[in-house]
PDB file of N, CA, C, O and CB in Angstrom:
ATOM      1  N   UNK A   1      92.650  35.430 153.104  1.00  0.00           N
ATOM      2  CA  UNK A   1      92.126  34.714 151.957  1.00  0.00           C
ATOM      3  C   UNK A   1      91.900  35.688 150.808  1.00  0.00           C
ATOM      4  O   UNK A   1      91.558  36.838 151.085  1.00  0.00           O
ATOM      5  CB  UNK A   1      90.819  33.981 152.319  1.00  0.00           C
ATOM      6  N   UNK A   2      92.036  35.382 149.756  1.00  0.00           N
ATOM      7  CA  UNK A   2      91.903  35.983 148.559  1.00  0.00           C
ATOM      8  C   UNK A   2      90.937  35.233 147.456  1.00  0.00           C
ATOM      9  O   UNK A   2      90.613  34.045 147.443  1.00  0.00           O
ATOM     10  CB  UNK A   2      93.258  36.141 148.080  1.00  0.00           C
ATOM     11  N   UNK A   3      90.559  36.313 146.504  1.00  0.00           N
ATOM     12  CA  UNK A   3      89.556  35.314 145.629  1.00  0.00           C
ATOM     13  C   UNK A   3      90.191  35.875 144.514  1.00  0.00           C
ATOM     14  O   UNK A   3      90.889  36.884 144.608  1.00  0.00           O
ATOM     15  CB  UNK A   3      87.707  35.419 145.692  1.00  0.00           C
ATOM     16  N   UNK A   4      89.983  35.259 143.429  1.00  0.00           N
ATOM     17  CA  UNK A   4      90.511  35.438 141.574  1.00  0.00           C
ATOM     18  C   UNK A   4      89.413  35.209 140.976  1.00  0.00           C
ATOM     19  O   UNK A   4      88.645  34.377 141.460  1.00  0.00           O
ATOM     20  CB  UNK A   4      91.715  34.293 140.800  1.00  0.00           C
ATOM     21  N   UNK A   5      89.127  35.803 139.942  1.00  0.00           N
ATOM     22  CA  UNK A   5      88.393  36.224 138.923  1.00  0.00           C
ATOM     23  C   UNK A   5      88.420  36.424 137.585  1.00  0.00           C
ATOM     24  O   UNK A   5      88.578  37.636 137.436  1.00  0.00           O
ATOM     25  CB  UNK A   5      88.170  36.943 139.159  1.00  0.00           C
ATOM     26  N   UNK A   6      88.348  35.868 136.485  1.00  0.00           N
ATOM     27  CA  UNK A   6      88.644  35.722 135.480  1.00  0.00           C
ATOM     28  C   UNK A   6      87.921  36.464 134.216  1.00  0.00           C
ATOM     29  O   UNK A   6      87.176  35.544 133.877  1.00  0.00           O
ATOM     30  CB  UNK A   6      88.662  34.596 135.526  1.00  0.00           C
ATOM     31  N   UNK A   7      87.692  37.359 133.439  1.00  0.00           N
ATOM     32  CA  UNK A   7      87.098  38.208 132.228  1.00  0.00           C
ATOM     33  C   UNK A   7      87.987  37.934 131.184  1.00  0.00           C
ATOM     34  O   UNK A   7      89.185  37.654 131.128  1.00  0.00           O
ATOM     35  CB  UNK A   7      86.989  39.828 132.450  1.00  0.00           C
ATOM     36  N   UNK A   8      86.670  38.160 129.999  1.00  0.00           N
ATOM     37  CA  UNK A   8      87.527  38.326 128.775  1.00  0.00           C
ATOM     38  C   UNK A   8      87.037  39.184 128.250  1.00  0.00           C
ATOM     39  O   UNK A   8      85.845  39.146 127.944  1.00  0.00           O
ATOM     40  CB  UNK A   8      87.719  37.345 127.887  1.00  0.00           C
ATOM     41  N   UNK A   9      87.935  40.361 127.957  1.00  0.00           N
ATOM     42  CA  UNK A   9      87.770  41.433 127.286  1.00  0.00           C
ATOM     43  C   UNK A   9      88.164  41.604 125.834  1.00  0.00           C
ATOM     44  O   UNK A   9      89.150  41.151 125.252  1.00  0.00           O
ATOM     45  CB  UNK A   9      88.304  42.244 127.952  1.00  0.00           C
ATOM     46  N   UNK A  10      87.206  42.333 125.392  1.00  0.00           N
ATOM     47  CA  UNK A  10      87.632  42.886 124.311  1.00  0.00           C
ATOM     48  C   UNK A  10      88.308  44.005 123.498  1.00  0.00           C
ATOM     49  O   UNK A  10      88.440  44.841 124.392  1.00  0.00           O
ATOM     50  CB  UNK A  10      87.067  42.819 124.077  1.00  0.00           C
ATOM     51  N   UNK A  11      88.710  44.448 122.633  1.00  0.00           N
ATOM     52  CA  UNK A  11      88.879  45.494 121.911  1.00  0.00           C
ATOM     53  C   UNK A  11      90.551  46.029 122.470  1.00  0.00           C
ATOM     54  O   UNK A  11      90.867  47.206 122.295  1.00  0.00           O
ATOM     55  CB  UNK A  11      87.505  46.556 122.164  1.00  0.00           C
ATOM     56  N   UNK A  12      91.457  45.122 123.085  1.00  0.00           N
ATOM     57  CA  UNK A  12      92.848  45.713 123.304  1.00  0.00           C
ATOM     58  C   UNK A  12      93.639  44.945 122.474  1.00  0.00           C
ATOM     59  O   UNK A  12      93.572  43.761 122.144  1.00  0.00           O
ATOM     60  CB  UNK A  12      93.398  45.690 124.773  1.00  0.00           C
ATOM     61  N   UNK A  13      94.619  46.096 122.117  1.00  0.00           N
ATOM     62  CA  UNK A  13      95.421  45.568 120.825  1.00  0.00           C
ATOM     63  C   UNK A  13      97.061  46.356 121.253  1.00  0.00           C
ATOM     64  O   UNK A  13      97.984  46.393 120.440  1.00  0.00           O
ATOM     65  CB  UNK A  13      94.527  46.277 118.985  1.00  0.00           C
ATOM     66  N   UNK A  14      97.139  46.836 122.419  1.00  0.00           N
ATOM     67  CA  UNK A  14      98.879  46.841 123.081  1.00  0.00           C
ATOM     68  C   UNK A  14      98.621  47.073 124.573  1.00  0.00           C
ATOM     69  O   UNK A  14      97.613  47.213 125.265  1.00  0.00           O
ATOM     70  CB  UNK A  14     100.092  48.330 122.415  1.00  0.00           C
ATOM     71  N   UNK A  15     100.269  47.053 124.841  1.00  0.00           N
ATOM     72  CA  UNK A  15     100.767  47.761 126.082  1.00  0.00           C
ATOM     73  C   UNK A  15      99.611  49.047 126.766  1.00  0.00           C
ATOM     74  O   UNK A  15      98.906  48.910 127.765  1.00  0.00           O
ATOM     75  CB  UNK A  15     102.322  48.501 125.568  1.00  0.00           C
ATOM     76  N   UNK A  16      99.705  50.228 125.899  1.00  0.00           N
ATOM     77  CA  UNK A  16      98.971  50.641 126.488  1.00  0.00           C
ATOM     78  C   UNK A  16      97.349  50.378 127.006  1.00  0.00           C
ATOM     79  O   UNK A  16      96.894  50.590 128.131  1.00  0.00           O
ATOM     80  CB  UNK A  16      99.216  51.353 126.039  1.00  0.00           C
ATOM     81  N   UNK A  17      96.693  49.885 125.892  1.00  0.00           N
ATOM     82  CA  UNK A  17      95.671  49.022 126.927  1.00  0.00           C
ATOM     83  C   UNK A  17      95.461  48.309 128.077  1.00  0.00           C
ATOM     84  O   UNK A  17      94.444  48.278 128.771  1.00  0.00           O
ATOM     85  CB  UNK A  17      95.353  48.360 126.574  1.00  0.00           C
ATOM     86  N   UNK A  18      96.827  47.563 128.269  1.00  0.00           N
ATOM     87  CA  UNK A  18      97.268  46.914 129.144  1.00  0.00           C
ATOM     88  C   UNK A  18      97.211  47.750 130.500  1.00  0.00           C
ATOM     89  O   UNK A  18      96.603  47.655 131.566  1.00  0.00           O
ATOM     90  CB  UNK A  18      98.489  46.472 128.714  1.00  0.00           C
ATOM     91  N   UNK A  19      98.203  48.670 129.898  1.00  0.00           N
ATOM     92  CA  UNK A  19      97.788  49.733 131.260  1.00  0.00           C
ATOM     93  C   UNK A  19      96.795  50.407 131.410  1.00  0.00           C
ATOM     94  O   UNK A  19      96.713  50.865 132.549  1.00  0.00           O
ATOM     95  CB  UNK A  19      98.531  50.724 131.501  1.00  0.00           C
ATOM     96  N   UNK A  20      96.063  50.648 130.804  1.00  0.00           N
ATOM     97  CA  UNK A  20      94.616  51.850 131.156  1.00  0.00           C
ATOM     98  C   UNK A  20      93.941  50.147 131.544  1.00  0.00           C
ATOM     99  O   UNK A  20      95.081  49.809 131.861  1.00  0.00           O
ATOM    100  CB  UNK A  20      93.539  53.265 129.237  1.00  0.00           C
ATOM    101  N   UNK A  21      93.411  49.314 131.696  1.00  0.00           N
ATOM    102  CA  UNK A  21      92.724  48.044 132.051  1.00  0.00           C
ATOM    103  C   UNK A  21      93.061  48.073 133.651  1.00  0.00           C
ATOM    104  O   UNK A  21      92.265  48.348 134.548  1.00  0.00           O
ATOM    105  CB  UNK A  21      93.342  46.598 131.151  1.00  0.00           C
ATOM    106  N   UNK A  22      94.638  47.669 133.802  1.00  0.00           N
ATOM    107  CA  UNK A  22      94.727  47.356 134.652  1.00  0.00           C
ATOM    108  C   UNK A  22      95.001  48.310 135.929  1.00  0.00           C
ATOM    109  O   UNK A  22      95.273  47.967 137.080  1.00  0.00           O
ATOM    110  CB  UNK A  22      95.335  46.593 134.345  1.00  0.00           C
ATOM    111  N   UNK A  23      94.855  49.564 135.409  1.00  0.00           N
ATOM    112  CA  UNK A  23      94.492  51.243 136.223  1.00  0.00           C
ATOM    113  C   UNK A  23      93.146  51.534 136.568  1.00  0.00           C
ATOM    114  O   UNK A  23      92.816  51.923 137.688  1.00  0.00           O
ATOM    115  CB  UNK A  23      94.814  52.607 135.243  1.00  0.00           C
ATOM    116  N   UNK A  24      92.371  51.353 135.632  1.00  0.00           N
ATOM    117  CA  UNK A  24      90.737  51.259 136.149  1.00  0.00           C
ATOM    118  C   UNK A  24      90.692  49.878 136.491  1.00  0.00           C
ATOM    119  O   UNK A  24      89.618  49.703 135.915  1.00  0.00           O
ATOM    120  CB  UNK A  24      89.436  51.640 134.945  1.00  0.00           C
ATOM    121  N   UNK A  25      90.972  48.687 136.972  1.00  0.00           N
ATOM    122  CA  UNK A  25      90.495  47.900 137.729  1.00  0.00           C
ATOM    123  C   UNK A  25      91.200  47.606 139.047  1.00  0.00           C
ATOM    124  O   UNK A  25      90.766  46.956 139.999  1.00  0.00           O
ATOM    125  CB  UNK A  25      90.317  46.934 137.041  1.00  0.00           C
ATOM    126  N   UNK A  26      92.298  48.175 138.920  1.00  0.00           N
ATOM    127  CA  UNK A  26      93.181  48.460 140.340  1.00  0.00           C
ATOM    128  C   UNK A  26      92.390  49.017 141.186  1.00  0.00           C
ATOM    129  O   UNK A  26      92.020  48.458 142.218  1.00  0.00           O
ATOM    130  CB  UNK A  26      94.431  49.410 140.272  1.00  0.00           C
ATOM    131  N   UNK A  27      91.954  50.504 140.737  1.00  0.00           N
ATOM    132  CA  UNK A  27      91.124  51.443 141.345  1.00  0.00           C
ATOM    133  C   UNK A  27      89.800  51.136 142.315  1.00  0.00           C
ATOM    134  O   UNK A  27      89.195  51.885 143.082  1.00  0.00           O
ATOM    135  CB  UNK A  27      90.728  52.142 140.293  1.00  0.00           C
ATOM    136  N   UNK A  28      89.612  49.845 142.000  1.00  0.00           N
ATOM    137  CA  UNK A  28      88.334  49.524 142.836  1.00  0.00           C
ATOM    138  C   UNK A  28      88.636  48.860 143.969  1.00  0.00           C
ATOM    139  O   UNK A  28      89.599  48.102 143.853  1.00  0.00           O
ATOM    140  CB  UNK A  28      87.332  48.710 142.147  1.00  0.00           C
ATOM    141  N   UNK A  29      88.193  48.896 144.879  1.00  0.00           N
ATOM    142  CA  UNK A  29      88.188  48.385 146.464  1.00  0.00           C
ATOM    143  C   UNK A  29      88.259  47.016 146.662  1.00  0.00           C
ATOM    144  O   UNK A  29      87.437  46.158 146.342  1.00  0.00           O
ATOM    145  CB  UNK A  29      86.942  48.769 147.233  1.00  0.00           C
ATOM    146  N   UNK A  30      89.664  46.862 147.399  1.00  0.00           N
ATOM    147  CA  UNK A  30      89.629  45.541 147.536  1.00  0.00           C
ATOM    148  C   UNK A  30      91.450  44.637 146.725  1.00  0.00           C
ATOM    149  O   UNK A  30      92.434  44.017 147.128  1.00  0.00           O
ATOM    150  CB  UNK A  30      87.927  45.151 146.632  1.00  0.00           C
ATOM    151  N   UNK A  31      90.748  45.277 145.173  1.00  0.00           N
ATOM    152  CA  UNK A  31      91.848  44.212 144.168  1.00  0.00           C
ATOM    153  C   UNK A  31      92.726  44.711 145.203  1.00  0.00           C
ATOM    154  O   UNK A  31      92.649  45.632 146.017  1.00  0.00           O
ATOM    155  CB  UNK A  31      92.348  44.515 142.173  1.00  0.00           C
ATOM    156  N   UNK A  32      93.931  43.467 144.815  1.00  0.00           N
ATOM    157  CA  UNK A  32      95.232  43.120 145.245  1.00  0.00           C
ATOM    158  C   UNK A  32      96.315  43.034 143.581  1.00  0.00           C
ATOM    159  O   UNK A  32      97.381  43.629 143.417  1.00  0.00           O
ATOM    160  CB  UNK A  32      95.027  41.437 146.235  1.00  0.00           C
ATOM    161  N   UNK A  33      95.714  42.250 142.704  1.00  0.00           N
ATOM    162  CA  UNK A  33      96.592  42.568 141.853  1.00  0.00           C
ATOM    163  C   UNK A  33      95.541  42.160 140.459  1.00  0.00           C
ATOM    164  O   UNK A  33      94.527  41.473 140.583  1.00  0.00           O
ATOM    165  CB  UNK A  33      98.121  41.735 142.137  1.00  0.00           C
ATOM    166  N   UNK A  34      95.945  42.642 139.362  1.00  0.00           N
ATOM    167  CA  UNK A  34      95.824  42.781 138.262  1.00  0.00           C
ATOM    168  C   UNK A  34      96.870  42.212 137.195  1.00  0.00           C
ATOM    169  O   UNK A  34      97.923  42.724 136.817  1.00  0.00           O
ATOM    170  CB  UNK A  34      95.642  43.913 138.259  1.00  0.00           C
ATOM    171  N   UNK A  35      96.164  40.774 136.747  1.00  0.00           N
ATOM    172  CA  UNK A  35      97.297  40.291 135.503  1.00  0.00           C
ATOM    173  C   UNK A  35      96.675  40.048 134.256  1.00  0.00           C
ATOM    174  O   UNK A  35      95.977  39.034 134.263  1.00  0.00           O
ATOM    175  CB  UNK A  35      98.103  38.874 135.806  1.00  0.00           C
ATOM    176  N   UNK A  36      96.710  40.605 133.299  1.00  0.00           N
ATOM    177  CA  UNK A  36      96.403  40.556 131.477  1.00  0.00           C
ATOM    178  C   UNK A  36      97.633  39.294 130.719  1.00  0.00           C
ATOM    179  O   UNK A  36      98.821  38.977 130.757  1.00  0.00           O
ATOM    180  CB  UNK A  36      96.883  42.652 130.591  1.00  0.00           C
ATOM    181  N   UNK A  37      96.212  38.896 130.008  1.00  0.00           N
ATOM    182  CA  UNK A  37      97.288  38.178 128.576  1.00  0.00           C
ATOM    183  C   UNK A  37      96.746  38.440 127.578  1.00  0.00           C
ATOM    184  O   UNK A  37      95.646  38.002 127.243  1.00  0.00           O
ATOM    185  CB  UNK A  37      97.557  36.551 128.366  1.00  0.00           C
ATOM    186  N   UNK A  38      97.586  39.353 126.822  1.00  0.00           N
ATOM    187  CA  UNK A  38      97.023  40.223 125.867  1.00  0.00           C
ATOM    188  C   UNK A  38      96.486  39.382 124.598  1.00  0.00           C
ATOM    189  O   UNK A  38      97.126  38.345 124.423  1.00  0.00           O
ATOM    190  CB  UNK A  38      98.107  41.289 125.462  1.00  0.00           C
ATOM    191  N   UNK A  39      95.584  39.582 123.802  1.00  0.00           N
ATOM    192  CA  UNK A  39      95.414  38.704 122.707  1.00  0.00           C
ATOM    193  C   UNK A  39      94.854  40.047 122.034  1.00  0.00           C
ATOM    194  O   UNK A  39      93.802  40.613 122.332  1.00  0.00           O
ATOM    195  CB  UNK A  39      94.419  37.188 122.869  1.00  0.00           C
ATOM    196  N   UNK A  40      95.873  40.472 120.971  1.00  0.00           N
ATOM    197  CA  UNK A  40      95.908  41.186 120.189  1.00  0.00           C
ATOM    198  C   UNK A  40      94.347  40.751 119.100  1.00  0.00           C
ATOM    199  O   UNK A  40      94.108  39.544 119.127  1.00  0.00           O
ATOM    200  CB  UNK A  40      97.424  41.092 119.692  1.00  0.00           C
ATOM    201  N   UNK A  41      93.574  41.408 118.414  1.00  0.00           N
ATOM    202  CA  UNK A  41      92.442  41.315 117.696  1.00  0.00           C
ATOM    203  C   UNK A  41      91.483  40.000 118.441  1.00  0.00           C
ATOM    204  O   UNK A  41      91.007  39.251 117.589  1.00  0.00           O
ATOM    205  CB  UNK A  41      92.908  41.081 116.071  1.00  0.00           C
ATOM    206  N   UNK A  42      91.191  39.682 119.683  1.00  0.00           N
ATOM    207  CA  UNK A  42      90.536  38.751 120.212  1.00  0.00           C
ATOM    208  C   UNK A  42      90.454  38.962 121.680  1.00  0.00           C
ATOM    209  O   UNK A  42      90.980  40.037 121.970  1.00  0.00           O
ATOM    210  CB  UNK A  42      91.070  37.573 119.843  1.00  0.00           C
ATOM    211  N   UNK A  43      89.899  38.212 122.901  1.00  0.00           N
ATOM    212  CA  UNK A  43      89.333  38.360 123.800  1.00  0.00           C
ATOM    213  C   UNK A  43      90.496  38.526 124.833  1.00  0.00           C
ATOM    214  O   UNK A  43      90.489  37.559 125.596  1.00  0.00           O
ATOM    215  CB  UNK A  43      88.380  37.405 123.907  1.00  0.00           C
ATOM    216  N   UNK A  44      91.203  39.158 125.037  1.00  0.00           N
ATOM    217  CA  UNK A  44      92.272  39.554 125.971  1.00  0.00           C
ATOM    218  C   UNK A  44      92.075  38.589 127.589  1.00  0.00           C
ATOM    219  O   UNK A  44      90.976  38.867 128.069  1.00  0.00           O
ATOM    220  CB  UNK A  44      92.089  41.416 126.182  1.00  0.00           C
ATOM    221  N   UNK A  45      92.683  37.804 128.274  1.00  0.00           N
ATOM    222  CA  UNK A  45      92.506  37.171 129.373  1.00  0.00           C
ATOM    223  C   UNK A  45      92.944  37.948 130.850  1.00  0.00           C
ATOM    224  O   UNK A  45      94.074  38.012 131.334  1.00  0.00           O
ATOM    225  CB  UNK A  45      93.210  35.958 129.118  1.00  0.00           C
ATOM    226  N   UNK A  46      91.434  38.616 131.495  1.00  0.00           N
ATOM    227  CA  UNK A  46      92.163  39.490 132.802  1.00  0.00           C
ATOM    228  C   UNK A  46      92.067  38.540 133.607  1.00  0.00           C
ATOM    229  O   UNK A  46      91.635  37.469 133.182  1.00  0.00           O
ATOM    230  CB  UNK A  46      91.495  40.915 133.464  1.00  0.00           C
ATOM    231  N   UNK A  47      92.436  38.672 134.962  1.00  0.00           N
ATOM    232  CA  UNK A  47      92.410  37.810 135.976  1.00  0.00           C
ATOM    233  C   UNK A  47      92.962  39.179 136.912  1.00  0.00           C
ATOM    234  O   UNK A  47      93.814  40.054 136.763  1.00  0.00           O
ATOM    235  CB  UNK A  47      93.376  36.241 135.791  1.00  0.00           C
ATOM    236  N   UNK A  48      91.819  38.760 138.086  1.00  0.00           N
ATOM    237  CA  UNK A  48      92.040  40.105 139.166  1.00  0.00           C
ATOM    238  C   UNK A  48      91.672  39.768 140.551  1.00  0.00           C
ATOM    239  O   UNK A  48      90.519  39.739 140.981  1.00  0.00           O
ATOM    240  CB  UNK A  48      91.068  41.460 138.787  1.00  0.00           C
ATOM    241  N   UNK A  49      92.743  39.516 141.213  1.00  0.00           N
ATOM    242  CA  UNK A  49      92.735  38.967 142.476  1.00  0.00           C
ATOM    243  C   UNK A  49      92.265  40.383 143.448  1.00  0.00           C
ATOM    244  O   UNK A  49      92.636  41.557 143.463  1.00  0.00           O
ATOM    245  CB  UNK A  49      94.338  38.230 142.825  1.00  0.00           C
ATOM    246  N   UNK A  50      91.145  39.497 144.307  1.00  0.00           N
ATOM    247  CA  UNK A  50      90.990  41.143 145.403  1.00  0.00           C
ATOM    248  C   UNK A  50      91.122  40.068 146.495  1.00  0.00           C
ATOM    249  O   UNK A  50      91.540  38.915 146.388  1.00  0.00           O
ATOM    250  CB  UNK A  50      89.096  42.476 145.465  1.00  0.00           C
ATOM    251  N   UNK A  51      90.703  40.669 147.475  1.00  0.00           N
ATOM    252  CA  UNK A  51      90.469  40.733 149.187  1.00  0.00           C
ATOM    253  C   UNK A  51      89.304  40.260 149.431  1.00  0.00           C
ATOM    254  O   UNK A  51      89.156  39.726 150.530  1.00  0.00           O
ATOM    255  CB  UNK A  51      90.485  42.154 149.921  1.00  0.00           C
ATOM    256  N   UNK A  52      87.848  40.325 148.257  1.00  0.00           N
ATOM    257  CA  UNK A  52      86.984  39.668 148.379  1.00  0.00           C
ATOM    258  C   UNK A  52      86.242  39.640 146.810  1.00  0.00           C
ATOM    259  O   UNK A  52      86.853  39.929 145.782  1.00  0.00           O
ATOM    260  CB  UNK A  52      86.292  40.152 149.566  1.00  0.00           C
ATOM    261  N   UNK A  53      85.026  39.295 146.855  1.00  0.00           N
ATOM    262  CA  UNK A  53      84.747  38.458 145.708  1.00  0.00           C
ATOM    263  C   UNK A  53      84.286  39.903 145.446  1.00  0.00           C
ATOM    264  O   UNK A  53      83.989  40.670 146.362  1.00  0.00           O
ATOM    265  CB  UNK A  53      83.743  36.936 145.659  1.00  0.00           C
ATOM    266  N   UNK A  54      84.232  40.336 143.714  1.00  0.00           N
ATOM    267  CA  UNK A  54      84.211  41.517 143.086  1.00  0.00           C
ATOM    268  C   UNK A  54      82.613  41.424 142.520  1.00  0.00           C
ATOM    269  O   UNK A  54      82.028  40.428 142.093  1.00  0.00           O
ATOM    270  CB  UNK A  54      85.486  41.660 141.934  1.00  0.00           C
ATOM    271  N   UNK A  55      82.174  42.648 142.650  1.00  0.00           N
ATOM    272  CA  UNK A  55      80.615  42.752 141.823  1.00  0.00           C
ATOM    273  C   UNK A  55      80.935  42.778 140.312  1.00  0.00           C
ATOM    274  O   UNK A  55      81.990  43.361 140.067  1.00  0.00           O
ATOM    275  CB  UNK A  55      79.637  44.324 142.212  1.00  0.00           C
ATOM    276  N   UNK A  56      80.366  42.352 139.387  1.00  0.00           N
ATOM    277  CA  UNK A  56      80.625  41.942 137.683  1.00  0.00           C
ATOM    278  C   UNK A  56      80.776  43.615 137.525  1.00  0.00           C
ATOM    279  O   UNK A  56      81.769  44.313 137.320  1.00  0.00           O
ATOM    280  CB  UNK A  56      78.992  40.930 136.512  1.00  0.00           C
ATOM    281  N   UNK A  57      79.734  43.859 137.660  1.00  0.00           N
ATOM    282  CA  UNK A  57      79.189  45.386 137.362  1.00  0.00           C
ATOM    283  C   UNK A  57      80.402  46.691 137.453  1.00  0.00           C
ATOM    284  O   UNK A  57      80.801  47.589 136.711  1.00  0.00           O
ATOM    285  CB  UNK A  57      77.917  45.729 138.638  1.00  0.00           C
ATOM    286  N   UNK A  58      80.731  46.117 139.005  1.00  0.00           N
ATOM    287  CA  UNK A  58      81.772  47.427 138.844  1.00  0.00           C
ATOM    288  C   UNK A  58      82.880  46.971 137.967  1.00  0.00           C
ATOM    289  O   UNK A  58      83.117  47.854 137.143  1.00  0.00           O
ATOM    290  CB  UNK A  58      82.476  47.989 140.350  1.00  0.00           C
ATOM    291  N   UNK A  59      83.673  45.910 137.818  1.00  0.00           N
ATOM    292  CA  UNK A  59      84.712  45.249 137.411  1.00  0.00           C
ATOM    293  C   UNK A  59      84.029  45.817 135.611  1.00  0.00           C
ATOM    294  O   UNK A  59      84.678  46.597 134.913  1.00  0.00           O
ATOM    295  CB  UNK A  59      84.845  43.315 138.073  1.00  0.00           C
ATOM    296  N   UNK A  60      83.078  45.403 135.302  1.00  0.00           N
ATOM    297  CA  UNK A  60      82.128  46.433 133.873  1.00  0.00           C
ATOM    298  C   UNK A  60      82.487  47.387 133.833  1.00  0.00           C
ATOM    299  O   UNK A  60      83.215  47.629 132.871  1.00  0.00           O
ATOM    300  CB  UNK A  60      80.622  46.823 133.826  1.00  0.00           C
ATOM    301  N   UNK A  61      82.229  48.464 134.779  1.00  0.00           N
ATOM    302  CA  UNK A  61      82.740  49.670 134.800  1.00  0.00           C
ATOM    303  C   UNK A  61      83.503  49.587 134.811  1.00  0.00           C
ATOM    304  O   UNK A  61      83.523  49.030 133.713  1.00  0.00           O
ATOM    305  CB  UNK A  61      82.610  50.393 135.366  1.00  0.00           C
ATOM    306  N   UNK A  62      84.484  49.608 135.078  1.00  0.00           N
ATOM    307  CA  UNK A  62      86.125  49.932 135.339  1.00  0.00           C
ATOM    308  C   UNK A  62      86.933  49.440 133.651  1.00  0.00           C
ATOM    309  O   UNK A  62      87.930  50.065 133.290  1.00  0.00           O
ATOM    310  CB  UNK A  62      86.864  48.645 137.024  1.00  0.00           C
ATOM    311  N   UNK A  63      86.348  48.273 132.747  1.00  0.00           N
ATOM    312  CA  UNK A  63      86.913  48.255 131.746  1.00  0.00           C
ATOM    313  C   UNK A  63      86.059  49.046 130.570  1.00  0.00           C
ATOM    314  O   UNK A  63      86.503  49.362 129.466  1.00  0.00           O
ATOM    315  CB  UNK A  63      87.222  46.930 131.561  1.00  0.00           C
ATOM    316  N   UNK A  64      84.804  49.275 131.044  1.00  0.00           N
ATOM    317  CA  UNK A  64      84.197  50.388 129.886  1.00  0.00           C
ATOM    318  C   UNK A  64      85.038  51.814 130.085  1.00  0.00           C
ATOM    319  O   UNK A  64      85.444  52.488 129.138  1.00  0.00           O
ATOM    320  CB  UNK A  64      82.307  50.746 130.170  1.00  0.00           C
ATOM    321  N   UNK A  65      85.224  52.150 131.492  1.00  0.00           N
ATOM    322  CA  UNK A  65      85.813  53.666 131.644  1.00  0.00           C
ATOM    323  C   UNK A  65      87.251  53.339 130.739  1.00  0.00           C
ATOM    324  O   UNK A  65      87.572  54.083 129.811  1.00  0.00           O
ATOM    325  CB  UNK A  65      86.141  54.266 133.602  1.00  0.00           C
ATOM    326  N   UNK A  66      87.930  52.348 131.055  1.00  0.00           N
ATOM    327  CA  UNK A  66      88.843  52.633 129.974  1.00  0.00           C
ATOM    328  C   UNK A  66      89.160  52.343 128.383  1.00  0.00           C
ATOM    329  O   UNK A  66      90.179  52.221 127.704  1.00  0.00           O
ATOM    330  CB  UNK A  66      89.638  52.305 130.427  1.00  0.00           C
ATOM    331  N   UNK A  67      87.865  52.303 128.175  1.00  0.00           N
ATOM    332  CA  UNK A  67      87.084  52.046 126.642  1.00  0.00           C
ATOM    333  C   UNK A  67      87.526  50.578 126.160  1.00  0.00           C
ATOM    334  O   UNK A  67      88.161  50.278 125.149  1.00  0.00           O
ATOM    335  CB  UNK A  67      87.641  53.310 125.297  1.00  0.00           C
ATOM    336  N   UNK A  68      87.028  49.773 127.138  1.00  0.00           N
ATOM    337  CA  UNK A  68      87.006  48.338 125.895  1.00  0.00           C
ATOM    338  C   UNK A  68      85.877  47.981 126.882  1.00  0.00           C
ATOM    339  O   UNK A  68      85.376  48.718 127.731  1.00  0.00           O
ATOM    340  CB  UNK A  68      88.687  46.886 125.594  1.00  0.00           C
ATOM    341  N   UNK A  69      85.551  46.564 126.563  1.00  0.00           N
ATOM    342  CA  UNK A  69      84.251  46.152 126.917  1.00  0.00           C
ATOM    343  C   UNK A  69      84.472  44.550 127.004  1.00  0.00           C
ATOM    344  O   UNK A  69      85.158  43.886 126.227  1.00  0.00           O
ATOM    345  CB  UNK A  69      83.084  46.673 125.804  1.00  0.00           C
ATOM    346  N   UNK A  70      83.656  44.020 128.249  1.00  0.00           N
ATOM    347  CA  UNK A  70      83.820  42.458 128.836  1.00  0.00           C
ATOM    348  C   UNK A  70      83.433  41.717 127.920  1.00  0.00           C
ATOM    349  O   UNK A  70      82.871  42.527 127.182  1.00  0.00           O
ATOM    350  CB  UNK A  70      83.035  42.016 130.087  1.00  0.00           C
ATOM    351  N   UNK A  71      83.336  40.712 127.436  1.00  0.00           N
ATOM    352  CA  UNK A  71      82.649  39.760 126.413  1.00  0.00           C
ATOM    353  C   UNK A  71      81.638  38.589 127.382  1.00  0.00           C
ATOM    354  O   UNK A  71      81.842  37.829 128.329  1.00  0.00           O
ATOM    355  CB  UNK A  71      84.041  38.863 125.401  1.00  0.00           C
ATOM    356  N   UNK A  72      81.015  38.792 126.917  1.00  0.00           N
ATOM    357  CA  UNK A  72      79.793  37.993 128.223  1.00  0.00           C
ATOM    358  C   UNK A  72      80.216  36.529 126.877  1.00  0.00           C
ATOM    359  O   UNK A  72      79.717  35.411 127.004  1.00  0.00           O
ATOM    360  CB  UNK A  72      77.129  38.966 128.453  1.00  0.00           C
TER     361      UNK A  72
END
């Protein structure tokens, strides 16, 4: 069984964001996969399937370390 999870982030505006996002949230225990829809100057759509249900906090961390930030 798998669970999905949905954030909206802020502050990414290309590709490479794309990848530093979905490198620090890979990194945490568990995800299975990592998919972005980028929205250039607005709330970017992650969705991050793990193995079990993810703490907010670290999934926080993981997009502050790569300098953008969740939109509560």
């Amino acid at each position: 069984m798998s669970f999905s999870q949905q954030y909206a982030v802020r502050g990414m505006t290309c590709d490479h964001c794309v990848i530093a996002v979905t490198e620090e949230i890979s990194a945490l225990e568990g995800v299975i996969a990592v998919d972005i829809e980028l929205v250039v100057n607005g709330n970017s759509r992650v969705t991050v399937a793990s193995e079990n249900p993810l703490d907010t906090n670290l999934v926080r961390a993981a997009v502050d370390e790569a300098g953008y930030e969740i939109s509560d």
